[in-house]
C-alpha positions as CSV (number, residue, x, y, z in Angstrom):
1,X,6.1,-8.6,32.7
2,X,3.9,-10.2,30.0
3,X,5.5,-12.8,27.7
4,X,4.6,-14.8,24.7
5,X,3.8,-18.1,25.4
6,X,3.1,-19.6,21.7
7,X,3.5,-18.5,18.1
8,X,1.9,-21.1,15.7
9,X,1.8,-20.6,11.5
10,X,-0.7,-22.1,9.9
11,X,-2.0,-22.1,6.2
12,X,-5.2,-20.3,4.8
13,X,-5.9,-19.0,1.5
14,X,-5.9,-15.3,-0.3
15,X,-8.1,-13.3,-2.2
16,X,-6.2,-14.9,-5.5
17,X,-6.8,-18.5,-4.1
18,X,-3.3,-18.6,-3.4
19,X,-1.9,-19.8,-0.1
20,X,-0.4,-17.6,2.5
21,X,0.2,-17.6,6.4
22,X,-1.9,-16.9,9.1
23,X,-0.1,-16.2,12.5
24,X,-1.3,-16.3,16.0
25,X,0.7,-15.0,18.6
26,X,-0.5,-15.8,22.2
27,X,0.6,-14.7,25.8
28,X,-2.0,-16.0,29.0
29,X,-5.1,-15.3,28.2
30,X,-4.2,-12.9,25.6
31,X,-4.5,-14.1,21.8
32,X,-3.8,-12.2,19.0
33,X,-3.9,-13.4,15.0
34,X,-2.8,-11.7,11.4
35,X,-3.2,-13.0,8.2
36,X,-0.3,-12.2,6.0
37,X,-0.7,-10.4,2.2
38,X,1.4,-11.0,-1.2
39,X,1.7,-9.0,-4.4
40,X,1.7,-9.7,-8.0
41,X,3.2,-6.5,-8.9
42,X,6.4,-7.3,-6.7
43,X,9.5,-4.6,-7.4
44,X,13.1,-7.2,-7.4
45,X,14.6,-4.9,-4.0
46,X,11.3,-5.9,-1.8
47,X,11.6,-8.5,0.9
48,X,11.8,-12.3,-0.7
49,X,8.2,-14.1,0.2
50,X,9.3,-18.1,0.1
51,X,7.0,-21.1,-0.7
52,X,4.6,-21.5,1.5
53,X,5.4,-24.4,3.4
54,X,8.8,-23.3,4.1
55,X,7.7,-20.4,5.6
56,X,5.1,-21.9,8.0
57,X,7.7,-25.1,8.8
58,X,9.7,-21.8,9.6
59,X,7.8,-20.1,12.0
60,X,6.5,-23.0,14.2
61,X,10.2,-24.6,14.1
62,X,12.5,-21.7,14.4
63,X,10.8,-18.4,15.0
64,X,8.2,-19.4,17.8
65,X,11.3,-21.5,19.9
66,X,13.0,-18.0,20.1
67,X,10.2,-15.4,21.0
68,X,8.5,-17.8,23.7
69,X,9.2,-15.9,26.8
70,X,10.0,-12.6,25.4
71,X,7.6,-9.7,26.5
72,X,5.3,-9.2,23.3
73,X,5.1,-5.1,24.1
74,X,8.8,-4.7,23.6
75,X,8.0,-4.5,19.6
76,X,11.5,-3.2,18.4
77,X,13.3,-5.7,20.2
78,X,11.1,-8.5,18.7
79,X,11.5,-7.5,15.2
80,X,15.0,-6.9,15.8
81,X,15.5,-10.3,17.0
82,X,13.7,-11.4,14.1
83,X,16.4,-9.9,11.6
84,X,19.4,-11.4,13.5
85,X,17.6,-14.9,13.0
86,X,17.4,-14.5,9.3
87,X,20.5,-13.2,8.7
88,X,20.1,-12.0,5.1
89,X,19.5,-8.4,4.1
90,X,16.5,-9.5,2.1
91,X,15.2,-11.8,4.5
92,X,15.5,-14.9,2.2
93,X,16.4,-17.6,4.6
94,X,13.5,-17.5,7.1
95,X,10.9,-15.6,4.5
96,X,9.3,-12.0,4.5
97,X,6.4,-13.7,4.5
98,X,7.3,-15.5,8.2
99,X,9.4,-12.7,9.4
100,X,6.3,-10.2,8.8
101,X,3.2,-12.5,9.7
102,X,5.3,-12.9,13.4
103,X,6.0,-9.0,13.3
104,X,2.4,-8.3,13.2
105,X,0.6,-11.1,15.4
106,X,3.3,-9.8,18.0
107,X,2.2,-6.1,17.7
108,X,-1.4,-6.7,17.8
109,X,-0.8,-8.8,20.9
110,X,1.1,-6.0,22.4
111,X,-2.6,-4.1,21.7
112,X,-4.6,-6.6,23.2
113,X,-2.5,-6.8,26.5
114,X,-2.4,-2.4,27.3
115,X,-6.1,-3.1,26.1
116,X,-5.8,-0.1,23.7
117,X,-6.8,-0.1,20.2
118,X,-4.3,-1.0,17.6
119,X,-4.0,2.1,15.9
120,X,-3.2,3.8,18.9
121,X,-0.5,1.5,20.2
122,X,0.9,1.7,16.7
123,X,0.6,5.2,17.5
124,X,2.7,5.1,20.8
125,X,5.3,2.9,19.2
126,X,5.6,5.8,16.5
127,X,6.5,8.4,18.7
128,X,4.1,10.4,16.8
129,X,1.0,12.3,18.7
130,X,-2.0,11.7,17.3
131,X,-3.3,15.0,19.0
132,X,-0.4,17.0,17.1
133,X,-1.0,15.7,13.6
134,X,0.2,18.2,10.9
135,X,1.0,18.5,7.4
136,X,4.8,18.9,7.6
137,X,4.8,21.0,3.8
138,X,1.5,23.0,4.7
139,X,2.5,23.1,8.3
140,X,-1.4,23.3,8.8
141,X,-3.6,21.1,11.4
142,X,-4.9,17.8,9.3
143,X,-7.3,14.9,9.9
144,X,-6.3,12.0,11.7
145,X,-7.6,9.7,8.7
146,X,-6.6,9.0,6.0
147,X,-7.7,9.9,2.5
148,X,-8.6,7.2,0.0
149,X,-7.6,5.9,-3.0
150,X,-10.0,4.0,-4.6
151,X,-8.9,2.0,-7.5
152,X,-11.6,1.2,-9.7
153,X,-10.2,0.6,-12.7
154,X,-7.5,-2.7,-12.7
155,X,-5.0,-2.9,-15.3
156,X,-1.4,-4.2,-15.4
157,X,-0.8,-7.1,-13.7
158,X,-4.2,-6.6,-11.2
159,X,-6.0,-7.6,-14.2
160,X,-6.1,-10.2,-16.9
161,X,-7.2,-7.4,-19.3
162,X,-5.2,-5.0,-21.8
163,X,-4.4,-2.1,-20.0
164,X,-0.9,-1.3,-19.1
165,X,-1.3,1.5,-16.2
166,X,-2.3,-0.6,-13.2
167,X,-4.4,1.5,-11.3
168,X,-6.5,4.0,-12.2
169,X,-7.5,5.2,-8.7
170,X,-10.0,8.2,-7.7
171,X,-9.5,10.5,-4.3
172,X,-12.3,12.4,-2.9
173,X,-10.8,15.5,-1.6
174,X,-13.4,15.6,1.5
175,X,-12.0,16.0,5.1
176,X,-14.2,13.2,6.3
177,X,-13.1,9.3,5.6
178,X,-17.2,8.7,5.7
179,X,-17.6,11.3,3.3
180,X,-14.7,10.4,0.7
181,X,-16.0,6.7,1.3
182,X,-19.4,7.8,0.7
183,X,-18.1,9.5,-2.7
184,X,-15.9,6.8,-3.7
185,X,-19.1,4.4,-4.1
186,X,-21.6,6.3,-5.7
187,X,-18.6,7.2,-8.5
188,X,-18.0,3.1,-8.1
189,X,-21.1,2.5,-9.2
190,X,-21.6,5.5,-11.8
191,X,-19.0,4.5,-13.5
192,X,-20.3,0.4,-13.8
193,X,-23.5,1.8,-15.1
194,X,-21.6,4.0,-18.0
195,X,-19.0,0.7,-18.6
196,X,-22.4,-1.6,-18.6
197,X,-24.4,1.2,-21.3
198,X,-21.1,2.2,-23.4
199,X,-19.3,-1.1,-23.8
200,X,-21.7,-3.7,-22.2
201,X,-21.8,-5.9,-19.5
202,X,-18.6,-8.0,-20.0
203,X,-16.5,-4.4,-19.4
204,X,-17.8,-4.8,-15.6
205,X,-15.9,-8.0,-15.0
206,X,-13.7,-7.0,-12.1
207,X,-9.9,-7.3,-11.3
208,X,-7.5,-8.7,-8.2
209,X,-8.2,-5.7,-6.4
210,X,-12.1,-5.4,-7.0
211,X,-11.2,-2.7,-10.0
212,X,-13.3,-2.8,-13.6
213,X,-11.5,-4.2,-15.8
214,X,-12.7,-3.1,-19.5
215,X,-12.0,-4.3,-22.9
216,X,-9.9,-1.6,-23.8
217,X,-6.2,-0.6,-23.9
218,X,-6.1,3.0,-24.6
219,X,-5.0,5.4,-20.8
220,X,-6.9,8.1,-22.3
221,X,-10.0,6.0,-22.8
222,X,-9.8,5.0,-19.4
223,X,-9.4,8.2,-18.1
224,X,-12.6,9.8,-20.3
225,X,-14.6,7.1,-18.3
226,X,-13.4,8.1,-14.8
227,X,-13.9,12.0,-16.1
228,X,-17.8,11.4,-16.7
229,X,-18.2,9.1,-13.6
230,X,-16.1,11.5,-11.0
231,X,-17.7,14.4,-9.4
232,X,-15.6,17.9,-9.0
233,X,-13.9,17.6,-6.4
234,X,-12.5,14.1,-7.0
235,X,-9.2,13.6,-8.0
236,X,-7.3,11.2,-10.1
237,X,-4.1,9.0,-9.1
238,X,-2.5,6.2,-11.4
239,X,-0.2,3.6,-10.3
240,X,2.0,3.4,-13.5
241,X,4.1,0.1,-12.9
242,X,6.3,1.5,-15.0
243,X,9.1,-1.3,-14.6
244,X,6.9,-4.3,-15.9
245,X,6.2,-2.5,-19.4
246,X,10.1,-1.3,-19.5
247,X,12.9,-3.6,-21.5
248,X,16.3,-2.6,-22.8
249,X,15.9,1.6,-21.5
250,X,12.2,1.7,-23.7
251,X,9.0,1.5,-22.7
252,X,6.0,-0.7,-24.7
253,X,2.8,1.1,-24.0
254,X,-0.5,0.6,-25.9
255,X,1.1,-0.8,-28.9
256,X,3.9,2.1,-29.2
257,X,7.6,2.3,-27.9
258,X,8.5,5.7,-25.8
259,X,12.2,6.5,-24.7
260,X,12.3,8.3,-21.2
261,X,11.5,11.5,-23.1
262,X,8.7,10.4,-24.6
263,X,7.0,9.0,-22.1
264,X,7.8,11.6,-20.0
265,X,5.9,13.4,-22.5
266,X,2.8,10.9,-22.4
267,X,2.4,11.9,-18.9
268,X,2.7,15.8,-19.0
269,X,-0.4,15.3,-21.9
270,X,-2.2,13.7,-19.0
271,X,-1.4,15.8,-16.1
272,X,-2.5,18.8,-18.6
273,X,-6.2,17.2,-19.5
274,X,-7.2,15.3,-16.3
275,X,-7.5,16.2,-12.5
276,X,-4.3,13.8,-11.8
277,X,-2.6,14.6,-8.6
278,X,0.0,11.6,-8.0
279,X,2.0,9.4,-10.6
280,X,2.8,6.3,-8.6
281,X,6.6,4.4,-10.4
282,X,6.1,6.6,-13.4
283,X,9.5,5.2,-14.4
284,X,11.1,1.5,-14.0
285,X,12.6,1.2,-10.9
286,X,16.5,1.8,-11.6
287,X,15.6,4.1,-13.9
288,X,16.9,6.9,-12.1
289,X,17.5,9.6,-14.3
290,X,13.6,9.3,-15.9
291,X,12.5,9.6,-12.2
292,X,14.4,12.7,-11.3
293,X,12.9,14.1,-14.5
294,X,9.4,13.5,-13.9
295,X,9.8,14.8,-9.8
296,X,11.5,18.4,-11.7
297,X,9.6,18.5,-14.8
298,X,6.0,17.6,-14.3
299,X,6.0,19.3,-11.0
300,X,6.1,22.7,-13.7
301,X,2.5,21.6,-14.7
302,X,1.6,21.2,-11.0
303,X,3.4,22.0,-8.3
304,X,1.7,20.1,-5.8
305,X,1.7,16.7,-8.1
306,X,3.0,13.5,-6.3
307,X,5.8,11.3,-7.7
308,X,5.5,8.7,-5.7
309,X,7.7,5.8,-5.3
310,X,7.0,1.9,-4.7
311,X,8.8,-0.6,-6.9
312,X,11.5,2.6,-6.5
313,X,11.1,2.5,-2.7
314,X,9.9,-1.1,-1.6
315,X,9.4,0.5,2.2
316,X,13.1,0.2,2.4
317,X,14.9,3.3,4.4
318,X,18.0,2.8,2.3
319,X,16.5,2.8,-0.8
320,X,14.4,6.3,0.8
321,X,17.4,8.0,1.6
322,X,18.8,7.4,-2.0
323,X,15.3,8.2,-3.4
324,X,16.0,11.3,-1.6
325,X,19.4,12.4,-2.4
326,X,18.8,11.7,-6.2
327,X,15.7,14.0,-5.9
328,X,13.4,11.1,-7.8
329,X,10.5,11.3,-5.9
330,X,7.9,13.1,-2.8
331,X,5.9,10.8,-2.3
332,X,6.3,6.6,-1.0
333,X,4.5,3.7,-0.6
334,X,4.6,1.7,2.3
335,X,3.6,-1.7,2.7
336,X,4.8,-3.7,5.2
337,X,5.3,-6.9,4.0
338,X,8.0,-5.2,1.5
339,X,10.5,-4.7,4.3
340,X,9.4,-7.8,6.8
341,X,8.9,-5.8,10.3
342,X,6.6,-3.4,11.8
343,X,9.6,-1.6,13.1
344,X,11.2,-1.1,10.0
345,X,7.8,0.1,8.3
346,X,7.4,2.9,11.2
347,X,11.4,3.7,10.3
348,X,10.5,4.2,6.3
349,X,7.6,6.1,7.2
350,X,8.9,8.5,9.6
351,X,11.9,9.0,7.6
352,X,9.9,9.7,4.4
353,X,7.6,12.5,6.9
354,X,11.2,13.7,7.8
355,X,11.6,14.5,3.8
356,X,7.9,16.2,4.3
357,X,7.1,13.7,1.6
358,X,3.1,12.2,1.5
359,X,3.0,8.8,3.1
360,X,0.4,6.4,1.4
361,X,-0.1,2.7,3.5
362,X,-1.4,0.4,0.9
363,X,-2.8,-2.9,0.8
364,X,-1.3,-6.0,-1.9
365,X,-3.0,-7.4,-4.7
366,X,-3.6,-11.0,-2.9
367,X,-5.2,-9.8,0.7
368,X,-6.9,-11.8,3.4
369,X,-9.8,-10.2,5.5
370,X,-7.0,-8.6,7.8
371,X,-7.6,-5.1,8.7
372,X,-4.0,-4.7,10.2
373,X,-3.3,-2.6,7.9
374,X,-5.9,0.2,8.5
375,X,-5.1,0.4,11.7
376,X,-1.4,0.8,10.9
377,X,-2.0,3.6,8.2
378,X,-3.9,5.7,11.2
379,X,-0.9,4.9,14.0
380,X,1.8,5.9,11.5
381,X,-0.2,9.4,10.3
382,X,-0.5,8.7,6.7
383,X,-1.5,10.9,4.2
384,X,-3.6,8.5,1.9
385,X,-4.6,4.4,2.2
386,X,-4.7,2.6,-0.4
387,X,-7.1,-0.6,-0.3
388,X,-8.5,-1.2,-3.7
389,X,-11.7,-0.5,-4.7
390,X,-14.5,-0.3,-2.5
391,X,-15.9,-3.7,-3.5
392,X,-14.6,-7.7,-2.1
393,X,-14.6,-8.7,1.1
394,X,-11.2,-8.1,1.5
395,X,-10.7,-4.3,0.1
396,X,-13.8,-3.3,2.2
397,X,-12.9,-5.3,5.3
398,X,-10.1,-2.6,5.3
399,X,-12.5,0.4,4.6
400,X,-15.2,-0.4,7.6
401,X,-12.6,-0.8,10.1
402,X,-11.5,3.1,9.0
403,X,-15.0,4.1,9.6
404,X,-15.1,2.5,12.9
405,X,-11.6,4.1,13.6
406,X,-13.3,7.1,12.8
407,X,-15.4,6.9,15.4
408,X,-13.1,5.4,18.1
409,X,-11.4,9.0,17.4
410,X,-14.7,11.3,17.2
411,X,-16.0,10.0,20.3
């Protein structure tokens, strides 16, 4: 039986300059290393990431004492060891950020030592055959990848510029993750040449998550660019943030104050003029009745439009099985770092395909050149990634490995 023989923390730096954790994880011969993500648009029920040197002080003096000698392919009884050390249901004493970076250096250790590839051992641990991948609410044969969705225009708090919506994100509707890639830059760079012409080269300064971020504040505006710059059979997706322009039960967008009614109403104008196919936290996220309105209502504009929850959801099962009963949402974000373990990740996500939802694996605003995640969105059968635009070394560090996953899988 293998077992883990070290787990050492140290400290390297994000795509923000920021510090975070790398972890390596090590059993014989057999090393295996993560570096660990952290957002800036963080919803208040996700995990609690702690400072920095806590959380490495934590692994290398309390973690890595307790998985020595434990076999590194047993991945649910890891993580689950991992939660009984913490103790808190937020993970707040040891850190989300240490609980997570030893959840993932243990996993892709597990990979190195069946000497498979990651996304298949995530695959196995799913219980999920690749070979049988299907749509559960078309009940139809689909591809193993992933779709993307580029964002390539930052807003909210991706960007130090004036729009509100965070993410203005476009997703090529091709079967192939080359193609859509393919797609994705040529409209990536369309749309910097019409920014560069219309508004001039300071509107092609770019954002956290490699995103344009123009001098404007207007949704529409931003939306008439991607129109021009976006071929047909591109669509649009926007991550709405909704809960960091929300105070008091309004919401302050582009100078104006809407009630749940009225933004409600913003929305549907937009659904109506644009190819927009997915609202991600259209509402704030205890704003529960303004959710189940936009998951009934809009969905009478088009039926097969996403409502997809983050902030709402935070990768949490608990808060997915609410999410469900209150009817607020079809759609969820899952990032691992929101719930601490890759165990817990697979049990949001396989719940949420339960629901027939859409599964979307995203990335955080503050990434390291860690393709985990790729491989991750592939093992659990996602519908969509979600990595940023297809610029930075870190955004695109996750896009290659999907076309070498590709691939792997094509033969």
């Amino acid at each position: 039986m293998p077992s883990i023989t070290n787990i050492k923390a140290r400290k390297i730096l994000n795509s923000r300059g920021e510090w975070t954790l790398e972890v390596l994880a090590e059993s014989g011969d057999f090393q295996a290393k993560v570096g660990i993500p952290s957002g800036a648009s963080v919803g208040k029920y996700e995990a609690k990431t702690i400072e920095i040197e806590r959380a490495v002080k934590n692994v290398n003096e309390i973690i890595a004492p307790k998985l020595k000698g434990q076999d590194p392919t047993k991945q649910k009884e890891i993580d689950n060891l991992l939660i009984e050390l913490d103790t808190t249901e937020d993970k707040s004493n040891l850190g989300a950020n240490a609980i997570v970076g030893a959840s993932m250096a243990v996993c892709r250790l597990g990979a190195s030592i069946q000497n498979i590839p990651l996304w298949s051992y995530i695959n196995q641990l799913t219980n999920l055959s690749i070979n049988q991948s299907f749509n559960l609410t078309e009940l139809r044969p689909r591809s193993v990848l992933p779709r993307g969705c580029f964002n390539i225009i930052n807003g909210g708090k991706h960007a130090g510029g004036e729009l509100a919506i965070q993410e203005f994100m476009i997703v090529p509707q091709y079967e192939s993750f080359k193609k859509n890639l393919e797609i994705a830059v040529e409209t990536y760079h369309r749309l910097k040449k019409l920014l560069k012409e219309k508004i001039g080269r300071i509107a092609t300064n770019i954002g956290d998550e490699g995103g344009f971020v123009p001098p404007i504040s207007s949704t529409i505006e931003a939306l008439e660019f991607l129109k021009e710059a976006i071929e047909k059979n591109t669509k649009i997706i926007l991550d709405c943030a909704a809960t960091h322009f929300y105070k008091n039960g309004e919401y302050y967008l582009e100078g104006a104050i809407f009630t749940k009614e009225g933004l409600l109403s913003f929305y549907s104008d937009l659904i109506k003029k644009y190819p927009i196919v997915g609202l991600e936290d259209p509402f704030a996220e205890d704003d529960f009745e303004g959710w189940e309105k936009a998951n009934s209502k809009l969905q009478t504009i088009n039926y097969k439009l996403l409502i997809i929850g983050d902030d709402l959801t935070v990768t949490n099962p608990k808060r997915i099985k609410m999410a469900k009963e209150k009817n607020l949402c079809n759609g969820v974000i899952i990032k691992i770092n929101q719930i601490g373990t890759i165990s817990k990740a697979i049990e949001a996500a396989k719940l949420a395909k339960f629901f027939g939802w859409k599964i979307i694996v995203s990335h955080r605003s503050g990434e390291t050149n860690d393709d985990f995640v790729a491989d991750f969105a592939v093992g659990i059968l996602a519908d969509f990634v979600k990595f940023g635009a297809p610029a930075r070394g870190e955004r695109v560090a996750k896009y290659n490995r999907l076309l070498e996953i590709e691939e792997e899988i094509e033969g």
